[in-house]
Structures are given as C-alpha cells and as structure tokens.
PDB file with SEQRES, HELIX, SHEET and CRYST1 records, atoms N, CA, C and O in Angstrom:
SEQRES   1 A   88  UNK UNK UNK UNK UNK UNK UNK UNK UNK UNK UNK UNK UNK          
SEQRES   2 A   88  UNK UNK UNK UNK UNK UNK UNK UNK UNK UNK UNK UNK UNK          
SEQRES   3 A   88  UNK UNK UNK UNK UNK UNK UNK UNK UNK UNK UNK UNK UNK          
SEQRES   4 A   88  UNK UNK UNK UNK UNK UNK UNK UNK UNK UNK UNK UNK UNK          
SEQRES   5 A   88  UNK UNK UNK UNK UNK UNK UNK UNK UNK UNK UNK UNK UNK          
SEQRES   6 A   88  UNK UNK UNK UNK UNK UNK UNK UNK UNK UNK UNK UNK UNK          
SEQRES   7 A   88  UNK UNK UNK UNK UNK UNK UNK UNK UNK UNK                      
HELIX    1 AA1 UNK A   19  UNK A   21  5                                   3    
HELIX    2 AA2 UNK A   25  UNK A   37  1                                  13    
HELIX    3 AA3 UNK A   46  UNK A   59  1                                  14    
HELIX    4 AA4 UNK A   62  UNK A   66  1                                   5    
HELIX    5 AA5 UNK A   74  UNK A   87  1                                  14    
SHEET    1 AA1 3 UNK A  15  UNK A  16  0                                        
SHEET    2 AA1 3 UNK A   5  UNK A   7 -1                                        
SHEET    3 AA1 3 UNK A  41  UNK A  42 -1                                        
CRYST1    1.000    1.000    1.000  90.00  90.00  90.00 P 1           1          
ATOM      1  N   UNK A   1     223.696  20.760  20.951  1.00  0.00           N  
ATOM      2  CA  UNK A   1     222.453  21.384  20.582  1.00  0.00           C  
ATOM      3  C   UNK A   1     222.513  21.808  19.118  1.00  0.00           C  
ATOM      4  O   UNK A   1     223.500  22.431  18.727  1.00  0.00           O  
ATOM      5  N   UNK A   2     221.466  21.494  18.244  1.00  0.00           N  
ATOM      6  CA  UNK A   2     221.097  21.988  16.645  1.00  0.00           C  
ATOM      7  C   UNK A   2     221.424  23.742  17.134  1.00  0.00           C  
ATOM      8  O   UNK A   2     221.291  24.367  18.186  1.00  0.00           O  
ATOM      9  N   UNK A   3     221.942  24.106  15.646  1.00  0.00           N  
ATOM     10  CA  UNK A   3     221.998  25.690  15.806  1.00  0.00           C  
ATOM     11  C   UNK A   3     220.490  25.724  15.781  1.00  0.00           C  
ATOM     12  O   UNK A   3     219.614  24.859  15.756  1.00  0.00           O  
ATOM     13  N   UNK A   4     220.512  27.056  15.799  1.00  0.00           N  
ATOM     14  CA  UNK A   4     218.215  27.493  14.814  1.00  0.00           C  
ATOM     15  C   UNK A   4     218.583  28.976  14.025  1.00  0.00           C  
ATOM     16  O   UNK A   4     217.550  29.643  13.958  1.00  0.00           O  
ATOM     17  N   UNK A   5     219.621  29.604  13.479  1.00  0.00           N  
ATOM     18  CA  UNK A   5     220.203  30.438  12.724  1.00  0.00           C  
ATOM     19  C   UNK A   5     221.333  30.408  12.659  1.00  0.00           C  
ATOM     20  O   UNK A   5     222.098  30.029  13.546  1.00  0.00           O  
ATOM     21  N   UNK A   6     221.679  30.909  11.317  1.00  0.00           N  
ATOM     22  CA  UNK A   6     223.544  31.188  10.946  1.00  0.00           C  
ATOM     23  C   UNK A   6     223.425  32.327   9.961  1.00  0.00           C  
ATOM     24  O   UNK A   6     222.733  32.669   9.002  1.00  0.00           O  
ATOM     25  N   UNK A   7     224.510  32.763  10.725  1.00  0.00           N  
ATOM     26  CA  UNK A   7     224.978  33.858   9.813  1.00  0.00           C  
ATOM     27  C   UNK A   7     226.494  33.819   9.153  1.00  0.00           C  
ATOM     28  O   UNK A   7     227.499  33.749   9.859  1.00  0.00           O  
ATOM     29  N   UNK A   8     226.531  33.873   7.699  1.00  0.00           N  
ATOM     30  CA  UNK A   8     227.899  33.588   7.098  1.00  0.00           C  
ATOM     31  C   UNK A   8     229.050  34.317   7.603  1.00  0.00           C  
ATOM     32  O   UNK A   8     230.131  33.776   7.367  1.00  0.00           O  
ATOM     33  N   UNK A   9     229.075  35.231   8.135  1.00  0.00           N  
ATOM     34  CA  UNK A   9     229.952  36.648   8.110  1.00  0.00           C  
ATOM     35  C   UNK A   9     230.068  36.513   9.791  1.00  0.00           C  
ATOM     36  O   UNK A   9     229.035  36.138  10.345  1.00  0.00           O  
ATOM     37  N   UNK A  10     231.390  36.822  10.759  1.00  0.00           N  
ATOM     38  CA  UNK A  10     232.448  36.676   9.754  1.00  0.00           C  
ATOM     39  C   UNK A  10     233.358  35.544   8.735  1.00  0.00           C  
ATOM     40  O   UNK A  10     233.603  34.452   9.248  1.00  0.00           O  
ATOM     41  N   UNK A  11     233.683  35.713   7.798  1.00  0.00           N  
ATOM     42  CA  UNK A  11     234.664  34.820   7.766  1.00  0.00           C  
ATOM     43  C   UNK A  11     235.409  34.145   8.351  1.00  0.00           C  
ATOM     44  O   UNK A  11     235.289  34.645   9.470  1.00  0.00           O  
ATOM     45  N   UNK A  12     236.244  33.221   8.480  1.00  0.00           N  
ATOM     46  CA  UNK A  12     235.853  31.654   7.426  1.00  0.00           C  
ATOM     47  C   UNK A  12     234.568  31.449   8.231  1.00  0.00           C  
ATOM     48  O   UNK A  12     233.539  31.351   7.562  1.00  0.00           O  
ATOM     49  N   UNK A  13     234.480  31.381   9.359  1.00  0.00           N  
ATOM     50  CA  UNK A  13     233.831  30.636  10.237  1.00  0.00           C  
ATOM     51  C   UNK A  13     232.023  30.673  10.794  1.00  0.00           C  
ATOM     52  O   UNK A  13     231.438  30.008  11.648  1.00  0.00           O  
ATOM     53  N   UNK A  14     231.548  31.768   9.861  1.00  0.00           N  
ATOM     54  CA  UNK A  14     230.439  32.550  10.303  1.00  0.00           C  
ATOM     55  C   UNK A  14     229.886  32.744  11.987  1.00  0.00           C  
ATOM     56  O   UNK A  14     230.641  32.747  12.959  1.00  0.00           O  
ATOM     57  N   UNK A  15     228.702  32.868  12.021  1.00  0.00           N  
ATOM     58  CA  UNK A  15     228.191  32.565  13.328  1.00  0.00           C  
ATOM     59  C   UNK A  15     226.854  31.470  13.172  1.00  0.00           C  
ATOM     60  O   UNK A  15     226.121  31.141  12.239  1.00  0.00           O  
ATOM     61  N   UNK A  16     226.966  31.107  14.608  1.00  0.00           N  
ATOM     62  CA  UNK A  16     225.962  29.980  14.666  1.00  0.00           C  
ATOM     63  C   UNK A  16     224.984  30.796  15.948  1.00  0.00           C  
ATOM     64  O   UNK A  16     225.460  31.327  16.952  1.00  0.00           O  
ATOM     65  N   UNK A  17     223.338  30.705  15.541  1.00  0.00           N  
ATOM     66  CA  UNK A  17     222.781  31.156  16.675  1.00  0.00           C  
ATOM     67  C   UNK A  17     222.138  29.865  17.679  1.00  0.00           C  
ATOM     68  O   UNK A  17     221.550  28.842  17.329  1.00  0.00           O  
ATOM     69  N   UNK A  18     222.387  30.201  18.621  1.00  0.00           N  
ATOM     70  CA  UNK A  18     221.304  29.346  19.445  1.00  0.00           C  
ATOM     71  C   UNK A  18     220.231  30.033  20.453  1.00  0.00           C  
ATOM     72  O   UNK A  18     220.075  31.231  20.691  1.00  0.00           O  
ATOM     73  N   UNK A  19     219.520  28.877  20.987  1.00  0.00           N  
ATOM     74  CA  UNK A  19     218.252  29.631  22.045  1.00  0.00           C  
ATOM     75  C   UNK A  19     218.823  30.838  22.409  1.00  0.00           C  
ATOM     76  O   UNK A  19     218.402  31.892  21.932  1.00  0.00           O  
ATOM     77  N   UNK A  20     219.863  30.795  23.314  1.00  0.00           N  
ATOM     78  CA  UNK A  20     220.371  31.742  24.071  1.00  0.00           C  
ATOM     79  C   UNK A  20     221.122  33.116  23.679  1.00  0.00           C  
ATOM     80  O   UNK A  20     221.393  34.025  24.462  1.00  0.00           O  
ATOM     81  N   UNK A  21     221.413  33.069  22.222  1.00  0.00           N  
ATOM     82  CA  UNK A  21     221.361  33.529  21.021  1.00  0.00           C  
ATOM     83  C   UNK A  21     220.202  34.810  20.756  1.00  0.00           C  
ATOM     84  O   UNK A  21     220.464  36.008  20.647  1.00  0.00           O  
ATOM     85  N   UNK A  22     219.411  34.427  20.718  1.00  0.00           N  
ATOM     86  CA  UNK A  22     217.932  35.427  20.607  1.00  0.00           C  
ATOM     87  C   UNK A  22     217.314  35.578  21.671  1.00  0.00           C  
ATOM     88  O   UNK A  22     216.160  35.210  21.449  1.00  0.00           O  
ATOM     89  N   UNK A  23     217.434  35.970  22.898  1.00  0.00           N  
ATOM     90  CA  UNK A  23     216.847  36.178  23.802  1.00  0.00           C  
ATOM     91  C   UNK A  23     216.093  37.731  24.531  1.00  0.00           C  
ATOM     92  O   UNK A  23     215.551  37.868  25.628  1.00  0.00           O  
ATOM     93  N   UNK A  24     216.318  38.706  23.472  1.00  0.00           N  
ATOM     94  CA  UNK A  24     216.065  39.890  23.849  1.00  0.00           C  
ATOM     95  C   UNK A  24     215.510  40.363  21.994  1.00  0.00           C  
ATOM     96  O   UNK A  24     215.597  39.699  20.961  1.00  0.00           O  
ATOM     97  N   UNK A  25     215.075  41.465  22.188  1.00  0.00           N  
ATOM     98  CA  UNK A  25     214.044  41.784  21.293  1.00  0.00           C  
ATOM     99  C   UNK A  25     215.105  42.589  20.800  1.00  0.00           C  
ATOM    100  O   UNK A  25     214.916  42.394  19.599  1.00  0.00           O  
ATOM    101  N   UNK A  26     216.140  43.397  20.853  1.00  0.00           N  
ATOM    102  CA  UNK A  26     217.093  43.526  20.352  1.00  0.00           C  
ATOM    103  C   UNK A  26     217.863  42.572  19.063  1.00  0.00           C  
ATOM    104  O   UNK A  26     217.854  42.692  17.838  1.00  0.00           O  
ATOM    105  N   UNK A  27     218.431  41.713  19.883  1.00  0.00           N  
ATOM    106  CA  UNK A  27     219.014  40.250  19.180  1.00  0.00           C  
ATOM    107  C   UNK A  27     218.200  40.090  17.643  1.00  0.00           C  
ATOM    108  O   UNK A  27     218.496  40.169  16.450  1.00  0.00           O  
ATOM    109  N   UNK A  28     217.290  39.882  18.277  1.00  0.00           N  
ATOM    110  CA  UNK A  28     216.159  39.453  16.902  1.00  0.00           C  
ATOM    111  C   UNK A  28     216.102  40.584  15.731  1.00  0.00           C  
ATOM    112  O   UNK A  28     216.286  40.265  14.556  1.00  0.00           O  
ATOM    113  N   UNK A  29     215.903  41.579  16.022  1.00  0.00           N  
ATOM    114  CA  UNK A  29     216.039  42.853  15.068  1.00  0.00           C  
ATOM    115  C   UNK A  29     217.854  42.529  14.455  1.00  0.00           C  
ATOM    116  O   UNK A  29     218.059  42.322  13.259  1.00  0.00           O  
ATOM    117  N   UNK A  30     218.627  42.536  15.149  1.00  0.00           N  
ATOM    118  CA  UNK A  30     219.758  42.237  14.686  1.00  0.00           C  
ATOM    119  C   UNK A  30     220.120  41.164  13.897  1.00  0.00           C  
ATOM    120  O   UNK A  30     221.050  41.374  13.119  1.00  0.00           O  
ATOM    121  N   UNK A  31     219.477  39.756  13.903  1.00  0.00           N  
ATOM    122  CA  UNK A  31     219.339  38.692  13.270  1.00  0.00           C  
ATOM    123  C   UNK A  31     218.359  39.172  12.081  1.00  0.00           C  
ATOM    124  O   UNK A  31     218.416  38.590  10.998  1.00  0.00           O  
ATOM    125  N   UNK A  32     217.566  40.112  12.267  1.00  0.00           N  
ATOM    126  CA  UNK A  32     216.061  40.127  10.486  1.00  0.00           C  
ATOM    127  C   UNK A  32     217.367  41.034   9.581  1.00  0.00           C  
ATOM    128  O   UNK A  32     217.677  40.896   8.398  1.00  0.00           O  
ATOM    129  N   UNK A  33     217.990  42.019  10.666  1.00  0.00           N  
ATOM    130  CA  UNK A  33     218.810  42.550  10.074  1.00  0.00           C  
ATOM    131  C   UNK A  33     219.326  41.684   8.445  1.00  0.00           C  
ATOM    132  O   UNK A  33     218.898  41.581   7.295  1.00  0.00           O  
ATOM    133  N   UNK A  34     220.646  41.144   9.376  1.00  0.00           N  
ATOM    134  CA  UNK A  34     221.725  39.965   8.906  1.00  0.00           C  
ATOM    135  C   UNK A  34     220.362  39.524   7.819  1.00  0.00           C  
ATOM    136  O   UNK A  34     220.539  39.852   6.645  1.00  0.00           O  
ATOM    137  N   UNK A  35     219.169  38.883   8.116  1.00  0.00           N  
ATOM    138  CA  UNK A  35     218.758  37.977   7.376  1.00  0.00           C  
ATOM    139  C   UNK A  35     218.315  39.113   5.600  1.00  0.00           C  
ATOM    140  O   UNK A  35     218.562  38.682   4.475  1.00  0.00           O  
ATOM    141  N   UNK A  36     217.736  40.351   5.849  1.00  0.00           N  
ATOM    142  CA  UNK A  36     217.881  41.172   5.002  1.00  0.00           C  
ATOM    143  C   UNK A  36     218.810  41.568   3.845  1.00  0.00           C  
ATOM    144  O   UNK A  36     218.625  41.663   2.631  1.00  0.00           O  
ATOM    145  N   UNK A  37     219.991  41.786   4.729  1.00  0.00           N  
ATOM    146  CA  UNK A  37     221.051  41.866   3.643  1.00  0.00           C  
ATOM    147  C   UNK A  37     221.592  40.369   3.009  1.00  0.00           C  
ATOM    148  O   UNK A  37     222.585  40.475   2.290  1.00  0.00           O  
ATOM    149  N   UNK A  38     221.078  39.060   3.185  1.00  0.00           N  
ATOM    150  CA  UNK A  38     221.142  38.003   2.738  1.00  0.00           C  
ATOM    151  C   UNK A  38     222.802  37.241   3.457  1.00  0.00           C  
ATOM    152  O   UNK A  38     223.546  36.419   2.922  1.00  0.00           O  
ATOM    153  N   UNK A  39     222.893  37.754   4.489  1.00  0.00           N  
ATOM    154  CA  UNK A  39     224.312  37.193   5.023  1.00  0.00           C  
ATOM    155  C   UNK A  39     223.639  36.396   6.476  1.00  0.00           C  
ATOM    156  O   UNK A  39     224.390  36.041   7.385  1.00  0.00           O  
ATOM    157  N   UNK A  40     221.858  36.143   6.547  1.00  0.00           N  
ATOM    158  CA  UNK A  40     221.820  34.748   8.000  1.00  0.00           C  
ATOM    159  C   UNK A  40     220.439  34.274   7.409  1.00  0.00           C  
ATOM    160  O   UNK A  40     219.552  34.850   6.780  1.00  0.00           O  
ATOM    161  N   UNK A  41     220.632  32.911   7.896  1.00  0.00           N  
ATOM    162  CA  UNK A  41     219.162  31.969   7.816  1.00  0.00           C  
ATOM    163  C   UNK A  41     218.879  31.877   9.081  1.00  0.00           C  
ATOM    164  O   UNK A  41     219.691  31.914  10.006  1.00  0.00           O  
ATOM    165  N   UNK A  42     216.817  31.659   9.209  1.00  0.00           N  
ATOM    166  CA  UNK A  42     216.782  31.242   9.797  1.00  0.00           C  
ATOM    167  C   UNK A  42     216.148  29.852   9.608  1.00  0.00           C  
ATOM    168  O   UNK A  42     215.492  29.640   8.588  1.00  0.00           O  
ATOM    169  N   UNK A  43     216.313  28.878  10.553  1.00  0.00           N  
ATOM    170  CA  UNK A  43     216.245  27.794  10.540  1.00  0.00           C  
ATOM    171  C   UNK A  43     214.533  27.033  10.620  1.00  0.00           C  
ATOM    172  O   UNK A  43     214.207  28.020  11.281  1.00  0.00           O  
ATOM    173  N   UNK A  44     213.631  26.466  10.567  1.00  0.00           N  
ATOM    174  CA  UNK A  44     212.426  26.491  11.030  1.00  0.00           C  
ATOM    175  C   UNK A  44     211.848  25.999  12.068  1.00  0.00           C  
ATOM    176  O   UNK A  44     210.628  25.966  12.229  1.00  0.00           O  
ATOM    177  N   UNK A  45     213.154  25.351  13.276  1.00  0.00           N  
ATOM    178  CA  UNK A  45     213.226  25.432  14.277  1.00  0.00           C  
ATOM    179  C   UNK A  45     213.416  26.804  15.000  1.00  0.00           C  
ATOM    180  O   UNK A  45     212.893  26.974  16.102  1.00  0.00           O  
ATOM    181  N   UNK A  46     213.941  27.502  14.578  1.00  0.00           N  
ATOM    182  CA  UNK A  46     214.363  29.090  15.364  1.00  0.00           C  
ATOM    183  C   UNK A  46     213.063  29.674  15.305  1.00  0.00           C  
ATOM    184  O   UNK A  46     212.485  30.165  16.274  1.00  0.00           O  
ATOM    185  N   UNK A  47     212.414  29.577  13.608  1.00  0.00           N  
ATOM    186  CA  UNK A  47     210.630  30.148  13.491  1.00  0.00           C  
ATOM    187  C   UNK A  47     209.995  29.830  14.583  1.00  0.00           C  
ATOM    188  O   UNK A  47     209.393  30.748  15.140  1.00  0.00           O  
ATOM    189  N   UNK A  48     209.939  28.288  15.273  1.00  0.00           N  
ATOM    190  CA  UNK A  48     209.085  28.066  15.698  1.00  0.00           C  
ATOM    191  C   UNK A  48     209.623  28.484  17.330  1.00  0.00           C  
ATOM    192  O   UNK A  48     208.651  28.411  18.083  1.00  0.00           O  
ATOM    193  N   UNK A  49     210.580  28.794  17.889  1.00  0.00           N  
ATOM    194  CA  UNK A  49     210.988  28.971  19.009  1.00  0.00           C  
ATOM    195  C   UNK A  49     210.906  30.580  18.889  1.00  0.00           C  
ATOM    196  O   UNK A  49     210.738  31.122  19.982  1.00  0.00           O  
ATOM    197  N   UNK A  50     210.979  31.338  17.927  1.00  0.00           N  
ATOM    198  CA  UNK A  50     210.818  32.821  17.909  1.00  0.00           C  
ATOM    199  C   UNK A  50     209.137  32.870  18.148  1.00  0.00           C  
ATOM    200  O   UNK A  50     208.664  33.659  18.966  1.00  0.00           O  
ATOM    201  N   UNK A  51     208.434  32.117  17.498  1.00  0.00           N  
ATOM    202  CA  UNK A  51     206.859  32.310  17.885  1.00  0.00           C  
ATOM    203  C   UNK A  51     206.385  32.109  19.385  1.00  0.00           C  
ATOM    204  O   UNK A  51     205.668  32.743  20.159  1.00  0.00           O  
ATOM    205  N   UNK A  52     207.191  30.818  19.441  1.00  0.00           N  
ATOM    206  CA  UNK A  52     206.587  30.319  21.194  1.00  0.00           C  
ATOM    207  C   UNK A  52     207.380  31.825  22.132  1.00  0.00           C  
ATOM    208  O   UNK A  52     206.837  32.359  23.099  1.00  0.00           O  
ATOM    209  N   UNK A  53     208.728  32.260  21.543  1.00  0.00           N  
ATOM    210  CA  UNK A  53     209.023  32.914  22.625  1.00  0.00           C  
ATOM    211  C   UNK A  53     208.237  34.514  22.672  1.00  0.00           C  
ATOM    212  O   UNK A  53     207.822  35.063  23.693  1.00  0.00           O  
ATOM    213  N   UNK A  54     208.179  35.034  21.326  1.00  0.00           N  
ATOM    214  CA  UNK A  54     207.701  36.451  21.212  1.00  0.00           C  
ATOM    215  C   UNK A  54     206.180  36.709  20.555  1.00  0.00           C  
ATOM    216  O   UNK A  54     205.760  37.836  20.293  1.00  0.00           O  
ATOM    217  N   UNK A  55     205.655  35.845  20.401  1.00  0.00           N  
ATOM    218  CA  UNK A  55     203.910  35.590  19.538  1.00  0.00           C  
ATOM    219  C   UNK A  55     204.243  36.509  18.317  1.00  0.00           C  
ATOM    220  O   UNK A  55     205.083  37.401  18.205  1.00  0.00           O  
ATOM    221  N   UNK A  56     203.171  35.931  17.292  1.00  0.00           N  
ATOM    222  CA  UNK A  56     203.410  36.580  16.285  1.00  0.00           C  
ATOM    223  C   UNK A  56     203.361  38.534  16.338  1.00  0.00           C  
ATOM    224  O   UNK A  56     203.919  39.390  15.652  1.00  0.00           O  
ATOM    225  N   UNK A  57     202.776  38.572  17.052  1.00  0.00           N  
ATOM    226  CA  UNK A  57     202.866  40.159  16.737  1.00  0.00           C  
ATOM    227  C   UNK A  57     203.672  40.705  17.241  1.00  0.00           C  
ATOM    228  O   UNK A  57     203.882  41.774  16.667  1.00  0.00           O  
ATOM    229  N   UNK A  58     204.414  40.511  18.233  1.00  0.00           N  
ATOM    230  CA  UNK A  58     205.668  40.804  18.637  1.00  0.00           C  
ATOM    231  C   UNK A  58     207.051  40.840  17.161  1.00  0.00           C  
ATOM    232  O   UNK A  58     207.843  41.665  16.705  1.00  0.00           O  
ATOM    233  N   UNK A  59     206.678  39.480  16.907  1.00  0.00           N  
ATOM    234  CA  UNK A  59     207.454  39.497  15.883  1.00  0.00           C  
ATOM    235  C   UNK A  59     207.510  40.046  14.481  1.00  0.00           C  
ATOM    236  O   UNK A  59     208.560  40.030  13.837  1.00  0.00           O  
ATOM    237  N   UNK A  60     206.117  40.646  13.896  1.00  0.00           N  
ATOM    238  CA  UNK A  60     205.795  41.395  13.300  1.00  0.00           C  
ATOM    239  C   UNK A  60     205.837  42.789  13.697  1.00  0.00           C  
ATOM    240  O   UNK A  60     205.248  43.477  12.863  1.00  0.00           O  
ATOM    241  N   UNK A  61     206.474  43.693  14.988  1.00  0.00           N  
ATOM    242  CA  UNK A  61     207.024  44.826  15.124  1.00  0.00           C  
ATOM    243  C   UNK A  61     208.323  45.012  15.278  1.00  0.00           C  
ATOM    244  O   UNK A  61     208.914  46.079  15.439  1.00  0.00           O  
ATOM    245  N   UNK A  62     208.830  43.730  15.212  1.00  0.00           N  
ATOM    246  CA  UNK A  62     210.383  43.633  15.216  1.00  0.00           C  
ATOM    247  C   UNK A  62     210.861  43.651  14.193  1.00  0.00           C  
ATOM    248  O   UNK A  62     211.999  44.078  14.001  1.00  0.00           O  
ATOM    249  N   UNK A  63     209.829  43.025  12.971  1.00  0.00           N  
ATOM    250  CA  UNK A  63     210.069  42.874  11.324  1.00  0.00           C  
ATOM    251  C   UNK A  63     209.950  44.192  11.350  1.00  0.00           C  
ATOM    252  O   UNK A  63     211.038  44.752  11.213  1.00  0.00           O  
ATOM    253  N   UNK A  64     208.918  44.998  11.490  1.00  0.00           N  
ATOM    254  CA  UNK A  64     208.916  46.477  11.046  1.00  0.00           C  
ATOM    255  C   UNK A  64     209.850  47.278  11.084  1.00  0.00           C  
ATOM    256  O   UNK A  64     210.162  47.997  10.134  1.00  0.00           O  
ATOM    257  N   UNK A  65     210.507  47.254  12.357  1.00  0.00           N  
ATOM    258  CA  UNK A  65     211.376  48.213  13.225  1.00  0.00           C  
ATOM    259  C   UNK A  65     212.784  47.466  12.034  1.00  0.00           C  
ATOM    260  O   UNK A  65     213.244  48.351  11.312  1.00  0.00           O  
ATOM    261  N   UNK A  66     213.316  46.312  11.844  1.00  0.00           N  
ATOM    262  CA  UNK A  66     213.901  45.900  10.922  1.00  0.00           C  
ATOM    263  C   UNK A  66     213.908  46.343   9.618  1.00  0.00           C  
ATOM    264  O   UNK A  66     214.827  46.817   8.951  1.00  0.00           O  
ATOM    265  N   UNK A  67     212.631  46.099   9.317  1.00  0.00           N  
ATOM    266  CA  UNK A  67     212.135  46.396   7.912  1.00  0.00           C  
ATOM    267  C   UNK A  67     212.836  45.591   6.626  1.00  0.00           C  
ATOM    268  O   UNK A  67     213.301  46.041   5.578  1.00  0.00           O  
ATOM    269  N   UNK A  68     212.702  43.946   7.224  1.00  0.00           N  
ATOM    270  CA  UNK A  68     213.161  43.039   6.490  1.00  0.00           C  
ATOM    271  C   UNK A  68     212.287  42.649   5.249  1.00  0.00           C  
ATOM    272  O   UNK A  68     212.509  42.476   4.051  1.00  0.00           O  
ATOM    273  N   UNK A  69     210.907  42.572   6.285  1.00  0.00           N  
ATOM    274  CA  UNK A  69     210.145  41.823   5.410  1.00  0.00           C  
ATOM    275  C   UNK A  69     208.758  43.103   5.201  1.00  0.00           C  
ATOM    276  O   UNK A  69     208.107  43.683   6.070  1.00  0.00           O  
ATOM    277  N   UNK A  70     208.672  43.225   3.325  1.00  0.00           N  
ATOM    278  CA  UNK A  70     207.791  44.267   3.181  1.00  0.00           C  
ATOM    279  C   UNK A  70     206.137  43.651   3.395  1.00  0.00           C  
ATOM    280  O   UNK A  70     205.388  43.345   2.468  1.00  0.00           O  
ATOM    281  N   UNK A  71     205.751  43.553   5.157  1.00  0.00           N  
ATOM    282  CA  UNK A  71     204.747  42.979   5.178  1.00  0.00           C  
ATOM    283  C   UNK A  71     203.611  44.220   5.745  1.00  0.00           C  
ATOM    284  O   UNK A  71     203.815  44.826   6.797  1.00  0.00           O  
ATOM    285  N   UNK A  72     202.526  44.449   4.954  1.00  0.00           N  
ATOM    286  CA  UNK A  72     201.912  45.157   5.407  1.00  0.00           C  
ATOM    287  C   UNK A  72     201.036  45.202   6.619  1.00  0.00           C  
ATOM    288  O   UNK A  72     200.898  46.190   7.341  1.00  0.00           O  
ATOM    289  N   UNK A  73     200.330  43.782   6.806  1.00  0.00           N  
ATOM    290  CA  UNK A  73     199.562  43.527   7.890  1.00  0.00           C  
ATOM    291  C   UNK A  73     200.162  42.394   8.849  1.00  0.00           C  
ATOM    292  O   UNK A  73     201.306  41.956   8.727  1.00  0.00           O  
ATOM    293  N   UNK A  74     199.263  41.985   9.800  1.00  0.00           N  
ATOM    294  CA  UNK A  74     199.936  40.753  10.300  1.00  0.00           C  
ATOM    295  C   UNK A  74     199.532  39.484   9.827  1.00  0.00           C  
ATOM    296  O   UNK A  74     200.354  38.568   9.845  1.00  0.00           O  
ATOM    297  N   UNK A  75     198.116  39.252   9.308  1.00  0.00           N  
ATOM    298  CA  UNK A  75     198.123  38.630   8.189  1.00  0.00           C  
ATOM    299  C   UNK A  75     198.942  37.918   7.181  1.00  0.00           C  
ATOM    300  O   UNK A  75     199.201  36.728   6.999  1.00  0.00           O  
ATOM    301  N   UNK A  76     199.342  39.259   6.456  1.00  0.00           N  
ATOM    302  CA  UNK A  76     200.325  38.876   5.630  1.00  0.00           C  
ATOM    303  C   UNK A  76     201.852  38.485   6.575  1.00  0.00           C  
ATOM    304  O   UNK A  76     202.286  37.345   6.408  1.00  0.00           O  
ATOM    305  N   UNK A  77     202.283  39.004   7.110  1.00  0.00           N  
ATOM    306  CA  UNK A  77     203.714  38.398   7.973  1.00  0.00           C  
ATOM    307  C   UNK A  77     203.120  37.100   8.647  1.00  0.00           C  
ATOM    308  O   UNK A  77     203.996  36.294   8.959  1.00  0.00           O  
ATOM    309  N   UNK A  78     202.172  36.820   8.862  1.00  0.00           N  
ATOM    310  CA  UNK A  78     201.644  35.538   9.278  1.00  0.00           C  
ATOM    311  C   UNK A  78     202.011  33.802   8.117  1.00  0.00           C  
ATOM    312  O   UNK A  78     202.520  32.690   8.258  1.00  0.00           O  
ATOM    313  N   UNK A  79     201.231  34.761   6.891  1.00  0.00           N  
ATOM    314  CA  UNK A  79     201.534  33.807   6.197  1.00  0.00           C  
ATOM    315  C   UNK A  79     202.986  33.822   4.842  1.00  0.00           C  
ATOM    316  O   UNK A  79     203.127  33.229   3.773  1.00  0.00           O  
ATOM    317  N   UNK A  80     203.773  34.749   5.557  1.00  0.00           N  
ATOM    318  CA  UNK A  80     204.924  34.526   5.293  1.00  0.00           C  
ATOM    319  C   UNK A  80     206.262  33.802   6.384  1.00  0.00           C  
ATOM    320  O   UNK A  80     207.423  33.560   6.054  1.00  0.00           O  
ATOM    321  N   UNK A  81     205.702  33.621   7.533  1.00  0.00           N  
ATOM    322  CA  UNK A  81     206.206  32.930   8.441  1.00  0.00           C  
ATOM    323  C   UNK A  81     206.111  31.332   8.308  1.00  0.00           C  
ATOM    324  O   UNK A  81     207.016  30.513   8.145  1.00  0.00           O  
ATOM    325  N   UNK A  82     204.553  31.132   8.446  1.00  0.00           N  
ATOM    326  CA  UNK A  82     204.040  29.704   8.270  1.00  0.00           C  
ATOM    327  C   UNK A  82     204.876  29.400   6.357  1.00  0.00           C  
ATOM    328  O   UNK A  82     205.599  28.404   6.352  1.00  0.00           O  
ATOM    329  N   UNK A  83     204.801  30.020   5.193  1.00  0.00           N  
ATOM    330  CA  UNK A  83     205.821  29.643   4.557  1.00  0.00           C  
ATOM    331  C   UNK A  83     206.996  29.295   4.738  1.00  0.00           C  
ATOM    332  O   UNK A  83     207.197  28.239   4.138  1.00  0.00           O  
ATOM    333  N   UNK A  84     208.181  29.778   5.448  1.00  0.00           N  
ATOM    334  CA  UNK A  84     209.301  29.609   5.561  1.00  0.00           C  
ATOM    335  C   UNK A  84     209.545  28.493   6.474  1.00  0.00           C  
ATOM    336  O   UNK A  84     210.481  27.705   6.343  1.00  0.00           O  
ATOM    337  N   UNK A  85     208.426  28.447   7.662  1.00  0.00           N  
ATOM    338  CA  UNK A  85     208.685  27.292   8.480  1.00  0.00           C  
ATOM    339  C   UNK A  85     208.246  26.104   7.541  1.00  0.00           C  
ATOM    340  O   UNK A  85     208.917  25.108   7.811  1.00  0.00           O  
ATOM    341  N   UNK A  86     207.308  25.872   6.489  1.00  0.00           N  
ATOM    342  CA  UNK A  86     207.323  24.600   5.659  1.00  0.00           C  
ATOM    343  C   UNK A  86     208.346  24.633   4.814  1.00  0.00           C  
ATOM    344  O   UNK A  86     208.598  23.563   4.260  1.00  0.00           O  
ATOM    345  N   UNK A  87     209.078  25.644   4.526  1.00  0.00           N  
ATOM    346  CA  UNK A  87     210.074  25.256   3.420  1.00  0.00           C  
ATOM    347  C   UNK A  87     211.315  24.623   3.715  1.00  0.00           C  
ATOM    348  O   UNK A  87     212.007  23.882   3.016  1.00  0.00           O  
ATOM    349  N   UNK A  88     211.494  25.106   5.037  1.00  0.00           N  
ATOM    350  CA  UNK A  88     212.845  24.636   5.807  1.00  0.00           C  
ATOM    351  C   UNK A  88     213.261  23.243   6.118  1.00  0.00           C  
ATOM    352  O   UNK A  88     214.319  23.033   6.712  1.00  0.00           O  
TER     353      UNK A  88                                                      
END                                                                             
C-alpha cells in the first residue's frame, strides 16, 4: 500500500502514515501537529481520504484545535486544502 503521510522524525527511519494511521480525530490533530512544526507531509492522497473520511469541517476544527493552519473561515481552509491537493 502507497503511504498518504510521512513524518521525518524519528531518525534515520522516520514514520510512514497509512489509512489505518489516521483513523481517530485525535491522530489527525497529531499529524497537523508534526505537519506545523515542518517535521510531516501530507500526501494528496491522504487530503483526499481525510475529506472522504472527516468532511471538510470536521477537518477545519481539527486545524483549529491544532492551530496549524492560520485559517479564519472554512472558506478559506477550503481553498487551502483544494491547493495542496493540486500541488502534490
């Protein structure tokens, strides 16, 4: 199976996330975490499996509670999502 996040840390070997990986609304706050301090990607397969699994607004109170991404509305975390999934 493709990972759909990695995180560098720990050393040598980082971590690799999969589906089963993010499965609690926890997890995910812990992954925006990692992705914040610039030590995990996510992949734009993981975007799109974090949307199907938690809808965007779910995932925009998980960003909050994180406080990865300085998004004010959902709007805006909307179209900072749909960015990252085309860039990937």
């Amino acid at each position: 199976m493709k990972f759909l996040a990695y995180r560098i840390y720990p050393e040598p070997k980082g971590t690799t996330y999969y589906s089963s990986d993010l499965d609690t609304e926890q997890k995910v706050i812990e992954l925006f975490d990692y992705c914040q301090i610039l030590e995990a990607i996510i992949t734009k397969e993981r975007w799109l499996f974090l949307m199907d699994t938690f809808g965007l607004k779910k995932l925009f109170e998980l960003n909050n509670i994180s406080g990865w991404q300085d998004c004010d509305t959902i709007s805006e975390y909307k179209l900072y999502i749909e960015g990252e999934i085309q860039h990937k």
